[in-house]
C-alpha positions, 0 to 999 in steps of 0.5 A: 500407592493410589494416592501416590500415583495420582499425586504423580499425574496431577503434577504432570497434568498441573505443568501441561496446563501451566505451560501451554495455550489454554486452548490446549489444556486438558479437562481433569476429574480429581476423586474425593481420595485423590484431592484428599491425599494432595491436600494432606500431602501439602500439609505434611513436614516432610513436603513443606519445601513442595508445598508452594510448587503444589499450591501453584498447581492448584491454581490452575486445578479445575475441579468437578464434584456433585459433593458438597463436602468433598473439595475443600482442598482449595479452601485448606490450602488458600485461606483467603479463597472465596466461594465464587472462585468455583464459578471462575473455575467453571468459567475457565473450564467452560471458555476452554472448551469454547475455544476448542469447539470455535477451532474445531467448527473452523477447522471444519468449515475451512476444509471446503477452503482447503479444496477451493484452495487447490482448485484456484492453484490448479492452473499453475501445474496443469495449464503449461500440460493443456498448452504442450502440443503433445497434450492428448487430453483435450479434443480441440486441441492445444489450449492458446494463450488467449483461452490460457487467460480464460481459463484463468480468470472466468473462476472470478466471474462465477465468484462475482455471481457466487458472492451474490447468490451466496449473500441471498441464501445467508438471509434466507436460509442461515450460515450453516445451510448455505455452508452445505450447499457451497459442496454443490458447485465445488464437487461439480468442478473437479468431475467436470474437470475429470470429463473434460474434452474441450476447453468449453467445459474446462471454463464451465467447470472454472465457472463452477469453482468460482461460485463455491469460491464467491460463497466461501469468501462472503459467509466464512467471515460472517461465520467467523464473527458469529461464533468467535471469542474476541481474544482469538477471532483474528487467528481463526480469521486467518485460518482462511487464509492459512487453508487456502495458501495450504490448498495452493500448497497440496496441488504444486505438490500432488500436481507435480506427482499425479496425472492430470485425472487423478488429481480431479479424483483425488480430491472428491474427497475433501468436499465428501468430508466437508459434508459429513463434518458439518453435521456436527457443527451447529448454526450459529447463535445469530441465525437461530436467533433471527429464525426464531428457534430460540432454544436451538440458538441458545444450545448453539451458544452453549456449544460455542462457549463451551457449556455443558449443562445449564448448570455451569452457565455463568450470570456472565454467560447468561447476560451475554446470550440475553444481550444477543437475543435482544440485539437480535429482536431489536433489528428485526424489528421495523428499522431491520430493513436495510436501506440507502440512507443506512449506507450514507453515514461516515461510518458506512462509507469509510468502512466499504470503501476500506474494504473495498480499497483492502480488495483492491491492493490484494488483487493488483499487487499481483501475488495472486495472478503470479501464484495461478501461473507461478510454473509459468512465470518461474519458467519465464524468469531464468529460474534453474530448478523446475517450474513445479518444484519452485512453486511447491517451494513458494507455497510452503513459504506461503504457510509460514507466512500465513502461521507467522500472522497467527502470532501478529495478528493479535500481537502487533495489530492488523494496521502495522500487519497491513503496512509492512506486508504492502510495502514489503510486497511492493519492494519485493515484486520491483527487485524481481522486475529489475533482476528480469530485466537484466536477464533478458536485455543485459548480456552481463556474465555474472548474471548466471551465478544468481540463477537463484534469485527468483525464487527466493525473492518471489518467495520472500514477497509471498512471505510478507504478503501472507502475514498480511495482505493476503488475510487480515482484509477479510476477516478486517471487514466486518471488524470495520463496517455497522452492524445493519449493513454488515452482511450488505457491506460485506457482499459488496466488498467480496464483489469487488474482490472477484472483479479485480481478480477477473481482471488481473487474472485476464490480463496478466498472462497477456501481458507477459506474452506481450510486454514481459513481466518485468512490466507486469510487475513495476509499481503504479506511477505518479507523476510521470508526466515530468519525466516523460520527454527524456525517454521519449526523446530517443523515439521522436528524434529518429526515423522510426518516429510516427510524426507526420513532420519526421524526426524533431529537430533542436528547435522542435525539441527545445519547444516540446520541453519547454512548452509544459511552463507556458501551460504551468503559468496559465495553471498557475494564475487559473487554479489560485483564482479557483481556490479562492473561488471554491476552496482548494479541495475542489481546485484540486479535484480539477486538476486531473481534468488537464491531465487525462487531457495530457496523455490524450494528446499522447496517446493521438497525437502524431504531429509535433504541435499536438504534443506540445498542445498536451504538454501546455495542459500537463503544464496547466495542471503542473501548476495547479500542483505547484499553486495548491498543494504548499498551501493547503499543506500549510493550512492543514499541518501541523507546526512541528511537520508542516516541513515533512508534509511540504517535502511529499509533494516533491517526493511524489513528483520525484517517483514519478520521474524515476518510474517515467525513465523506467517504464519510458525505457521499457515500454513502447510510447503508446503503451506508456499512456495507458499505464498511468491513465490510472493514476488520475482516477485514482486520484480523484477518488481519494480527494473525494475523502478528504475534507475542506482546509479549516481555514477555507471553511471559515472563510465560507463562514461554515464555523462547525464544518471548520472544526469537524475539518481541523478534527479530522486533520488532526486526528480528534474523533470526538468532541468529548476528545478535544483538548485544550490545546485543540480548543485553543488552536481552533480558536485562535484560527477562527479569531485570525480568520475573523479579523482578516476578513472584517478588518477595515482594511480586510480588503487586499490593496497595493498598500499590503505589498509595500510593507516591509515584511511583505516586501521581503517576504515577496522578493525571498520567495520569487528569488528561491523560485528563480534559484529552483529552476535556474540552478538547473536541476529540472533541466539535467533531469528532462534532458537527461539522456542527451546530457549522458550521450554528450558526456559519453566518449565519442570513439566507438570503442570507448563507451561509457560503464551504462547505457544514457537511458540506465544512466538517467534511471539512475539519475532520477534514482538518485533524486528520488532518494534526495528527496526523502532525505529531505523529508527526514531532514527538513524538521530537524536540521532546518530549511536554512542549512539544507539551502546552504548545503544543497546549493555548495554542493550542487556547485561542487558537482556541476564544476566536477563534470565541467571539468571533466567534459573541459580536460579529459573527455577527448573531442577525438579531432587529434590523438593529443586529446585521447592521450590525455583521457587514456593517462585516466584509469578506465573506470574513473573516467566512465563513473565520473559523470554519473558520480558528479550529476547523481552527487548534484541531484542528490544535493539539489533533492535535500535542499534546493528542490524541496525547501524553497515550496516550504519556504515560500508559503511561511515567508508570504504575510498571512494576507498576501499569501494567496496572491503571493504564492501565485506570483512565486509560482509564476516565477517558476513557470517563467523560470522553467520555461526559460531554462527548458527552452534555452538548455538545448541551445546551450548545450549546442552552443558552447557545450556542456562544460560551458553549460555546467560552469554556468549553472554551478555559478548560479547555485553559488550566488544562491548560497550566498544569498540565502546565507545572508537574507533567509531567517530560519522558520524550522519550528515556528508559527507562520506569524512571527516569520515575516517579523523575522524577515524584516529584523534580517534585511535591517540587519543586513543593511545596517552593516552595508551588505 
């Protein structure tokens, strides 16, 4: 019967461990008795069939016995089982244990987290009670709007002097001790917040909540790194943000439940078990080590692999604590000490400015300004449940999220983890923004059936914001950044934390009082310059206009949008001799100079001439844009994306208008400015990463800095990584660089302009940029508004289905989603057939809305007229203009917007591709400012239908022009194109066309 039943528990042991993670299975002593009866059991005929089951259960038998004799049920049963397989064994036991013991001194450590947590959700319960008027709690009164921001972001400032204090008391007094002391700070907030009676002690206590918050978020992942196995180290990093999100979680529902001074009562409690817990968790290994107590750091090791006696530790083990020590020894020596030049190396700076850039997108994507105040902004967003209860709901959604990153993190990595949750966050935050909006400033019914809305979609972005932006940049740092500097790097980039946190912290409840949070919420904007005439026009043309001169004429509006091409010629010649001159990585970095100019003039200026100043300056670095980037997308891509590269450009610019008709619509014109002064910071500091072009560098005859330039570019991280490919490549750059430059006829002259290809070449380029601009497309989208307004009936009672101003947002949409079209596209199917459709069916859509404007739209001179409109049914005629201009944008952003920019500098021989290219984009500029200053005119002259029949006639003689002359040049190297140009004008010209 005894044998019997342990037969029994061993099999039921046998399939826990089987099938569960190793962290959860169960240590097991067998008796002598017991493991004898198994063996014999197996070895019965009455059990042949069991025999296989029992011996895969054996597998996965840890035995312990201080006999020599007694466990030989392993060798009876397997045959080929060596000796060593006890030490595996062992080993299993003991890296079980391990993990147990790194869960439960994370778990631990991470309860001081869990407080912290509430404390950072504290607000959004308890800050709408302090700013009721019936409040009785503080004497001074009803907390404002402006002390609400304070109360809010001063946590971050004591976290900005936590990180810093905290990172001193890990060097000098280890992780464990400065863990303890973080309970000091922490206690002192939630009785300071018990004793409260003004809100100046409210901010001492918030104060206080930070420093133990700037403590935690520098030593937790040190810890972390210190103690982890490296198969489970991106779960327990997560556990900081499990802890923290379930910190939030615990005050939306005690917060909704308990008053305002029992809630600060209650949670004494989990500092007090905090304290008493880490008395049983050792320091770290590394710690001891550096402290010199050696035999504590090496039961410390013990611990945390899970080794019991010194006899079970493994030659493996030893060597590994061995190694540690001698790491150890090794940098406390005399290059120990931390200095400048140890931050100078490419790893160094790379790894702090990721970590400080991961810091950046966690803090400004806004999840944790909205989760401080989520009753405030769920109250303010049309949402029926109660404030309260749709935070409690979003931070459950955050757990699941947070759980959902235990099962990625290490599955699917935390780069695929880190790009799905930004885009995700970013998508999300837009379509709340959007569903706010129209619930403030649209009067639609249907609205009040999706009351539901935010909620779920707020909750949905906390969702993919926890699985990974909200915890793989922490425990990501140390990951990334050279071990000397890895405690310094880390303190830097958890300073940088606290410092984006005050400010968005600061500013975000201002801001919704001031601008609404749909603005609040809205992504940042690039290339908003292009887009910034259509939705300012409306202000500048009417009384309310702030000029000196009064609201602006035809005349004066024509100038202002076709000012910007006279600055775009002059940016044009200026920023190509400044690539020849210093490279075009420099040229580039110059460009935000005119820029910042540009919204300067926005931003003070109040006559109509200071406008047009700042658009010349846009212009200057418009074409700055339009002059360097093509090319150095040309010298840096490769072949089989080069096309896909190229269409970016356009996309960028494309983004920008949609966000400048957006937030031109919304915001005031001087607000505007300072949103998107910004992105030319931003800017700047990324460019300043990215390496010369390969064939820049070997013009300035730097042939090593070339080769460390085409590895970067094309993704080789080592010399021992080059392939011949890439050997073969590089040398074929360098030889073609090398004749160009020491050629007898190197020097440029007339003479490499009259050759055939480059003839062809040349006229193709200018004539694509002609058909860029003159088809239109840039003039329907700066104009946009006015174009809508005149497509619009003009009685009173018949109005079109949207606004102008939605109308062009969704224009500008439209283009936008063209052009990433394109960018699928145009390495697939081929630059020459996207021309060909794009021009056909731009034609097909301005003839559409000519026609319409020419035959329905009535003039409203006689009742003829809006017969024939009242004959078309309602909704025909209301979507049909802006069917037919988003069907003609959509069209001209797959082919007509994107290609001709490729097109242009694989066209251009290698030697006049420089001077080429400036005189296309020249072209350009001429063009734009052409069509920009005439559009106005044209459209008060012989109105939009003649117009639009016009523009239409110009994009058929471009299709039939490319049809005829263009060579397709998808796919191939930028040598044999030109030839190809050639071979088609010859072929052309000899059947007479």
């Amino acid at each position: 019967l005894q044998h019997a039943t342990s037969v029994t528990l061993f099999t039921i042991w046998t399939w826990w461990n089987v099938h569960t993670p190793a962290f959860m299975r169960i240590d097991l002593r067998l008796s002598n008795n017991a493991i004898n009866s198994i063996c014999s059991l197996t070895r019965g005929r009455k059990f042949a069939q069991k025999m296989i089951t029992i011996e895969k259960m054996l597998k996965h038998c840890m035995v312990h016995s201080n006999s020599q004799g007694a466990p030989r049920c392993k060798a009876i049963l397997f045959k080929a089982t060596k000796p060593s397989g006890s030490d595996e064994r062992a080993t299993t036991m003991a890296s079980t244990r391990g993990v147990r013991n790194q869960i439960f001194a994370t778990g631990v450590m991470n309860l001081i987290n869990l407080s912290h947590g509430a404390a950072l959700g504290w607000v959004s319960p308890y800050l709408p009670i302090l700013m009721s008027p019936d409040q009785d709690l503080l004497s001074t009164g009803p907390v404002t709007v402006e002390q609400g921001s304070w109360i809010g972001s001063i946590l971050c400032l004591g976290a900005l002097f936590g990180a810093f204090v905290y990172g001193y008391l890990v060097e000098k007094f280890g992780i464990k001790r400065t863990l303890q002391a973080l309970v000091i700070p922490h206690s002192a907030f939630w009785i300071i917040t018990y004793l409260a009676t003004s809100v100046h002690q409210l901010y001492l206590a918030r104060f206080l909540a930070g420093l133990s918050g700037g403590g935690i978020i520098v030593v937790f992942p040190l810890f972390i790194a210190d103690i982890s196995d490296k198969k489970i180290r991106g779960i327990l990093g997560s556990f900081l943000a499990l802890t923290s999100n379930g910190g939030f979680l615990l005050m939306y529902v005690i917060g909704d439940v308990l008053s305002y001074h029992t809630v600060a009562l209650t949670m004494l409690a989990l500092p007090l078990l905090f304290t008493v817990l880490m008395c049983f968790v050792p320091d770290t290994p590394q710690t001891c080590l550096k402290k010199g107590r050696t035999a504590e750091a090496e039961r410390s090791f013990m611990f945390y692999r899970g080794i019991r006696t010194q006899a079970e530790k493994t030659s493996a083990l030893r060597q590994e604590f061995d190694n540690m020590e001698k790491f150890i020894e090794h940098n406390s020596g005399q290059n120990s000490r931390v200095t400048l030049a140890d931050f100078k190396s490419r790893e160094a700076k790379l790894g702090i400015f990721i970590g400080v850039f991961l810091m950046f997108i966690n803090q400004f994507c806004g999840i944790f300004a909205i989760l401080t105040y989520a009753a405030t902004i769920f109250a303010g967003v049309g949402s029926t449940l109660s404030p309260n209860t749709s935070a409690i709901i979003m931070g459950t959604i955050q757990i699941v999220g947070t759980l959902s990153s235990f099962v990625f993190v290490d599955l699917a990595g935390r780069k695929v983890l880190l790009i799905i949750s930004t885009f995700g966050t970013g998508l999300g935050l837009f379509v709340l923004a959007v569903f706010n909006w129209l619930t403030v400033n649209m009067s639609t019914h249907w609205i009040q059936d999706y009351s539901w809305f935010p909620i779920v979609s707020l909750s949905a972005t906390v969702y993919l914001f926890s699985i990974g932006l909200c915890s793989i940049p922490f425990f990501v740092l140390p990951e990334l950044l050279p071990l000397k500097i890895c405690n310094a790097g880390n303190t830097l980039s958890m300073v940088s934390i606290t410092i984006f946190a005050f400010i968005s912290l600061k500013i975000f409840p201002i801001m919704v009082e001031v601008i609404n949070i749909y603005v609040n919420l809205i992504a940042l904007a690039h290339g908003i310059t292009l887009g910034w005439v259509s939705p300012s026009l409306e202000y500048l043309r009417s009384n309310e206009t702030h000029l000196v001169g009064g609201p602006m004429t035809v005349e004066e509006t024509s100038w202002l949008g076709a000012s910007l091409c006279i600055g775009g010629m002059i940016g044009v010649t200026l920023y190509g001799y400044l690539a020849d001159l210093i490279g075009k990585r420099r040229a580039m970095q110059i460009i935000a100079i005119p820029h910042v100019a540009f919204w300067l003039c926005v931003i003070f200026g109040n006559s109509v001439l200071q406008l047009c100043i700042g658009r010349v300056l846009a212009g200057i670095a418009g074409g700055g844009i339009l002059r360097i980037v093509p090319l150095f997308v040309a010298d840096i891509a490769d072949s089989r994306i080069r096309g896909m590269l190229g269409s970016l450009l356009p996309v960028c610019l494309n983004l920008g208008t949609v966000l400048a008709f957006i937030l031109g619509s919304f915001v005031s014109f001087r607000t505007l400015p300072l949103i998107v002064l910004v992105l030319p910071a931003l800017f700047t500091l990324a460019i300043a990463f990215l390496p010369e072009t390969p064939p820049c560098l070997l013009r300035a005859y730097r042939s090593e800095k070339a080769e460390q330039s085409l590895m970067f570019y094309r993704g080789v991280r080592g010399h021992f990584a080059k392939s011949e490919c890439f050997r073969h490549e590089f040398q074929q750059l360098k030889d073609g660089i090398e004749l160009e430059t020491t050629a007898s006829d190197a020097a440029l002259s007339w003479k490499d302009f009259t050759t055939k290809p480059a003839r062809q070449g040349l006229l193709m380029g200018m004539f694509l940029m002609l058909l860029n601009q003159s088809s239109g497309s840039m003039a329907l989208i700066t104009y946009a508004s006015s174009i809508f307004e005149l497509s619009n009936p003009p009685s009173a009672t018949t109005v079109g289905v949207l606004p102008a101003s939605i109308s062009s947002i969704v224009l500008a949409t439209i283009q936008l989603l063209g052009t990433i079209i394109s960018l699928a596209l145009v390495d697939r199917v081929g630059r020459k057939l996207l021309l060909i459709v794009s021009c056909l069916g731009m034609t097909i859509g301005y003839l559409t809305l000519a026609g319409y404007v020419h035959f329905l739209l009535p003039t409203g001179s006689s009742p003829s007229d809006n017969a024939v409109f009242d004959a078309v049914p309602s909704i025909t005629s209301r979507l049909l203009p802006i069917c037919s201009l988003s069907f003609s944008i959509l069209l001209a952003s797959i082919g007509l917007l994107t290609v001709p920019f490729i097109v242009m500098a694989e066209v251009l021989p290698s030697k006049i591709r420089n001077i080429g290219s400036t005189i296309c984009t020249t072209i350009v500029a001429l063009s734009a400012f052409a069509v920009l200053k005439v559009f106005p005119v044209l459209l008060d002259t012989i109105g939009l239908a003649g117009t639009m029949a016009g523009v239409a006639v110009v994009c058929l003689v471009g299709a039939t022009v490319v049809i005829l002359f263009l060579p397709e040049t998808h796919g191939k190297s930028l040598v044999p194109i030109a030839a190809e140009v050639e071979q088609n004008s010859e072929r052309n010209r000899t059947a007479g066309v």
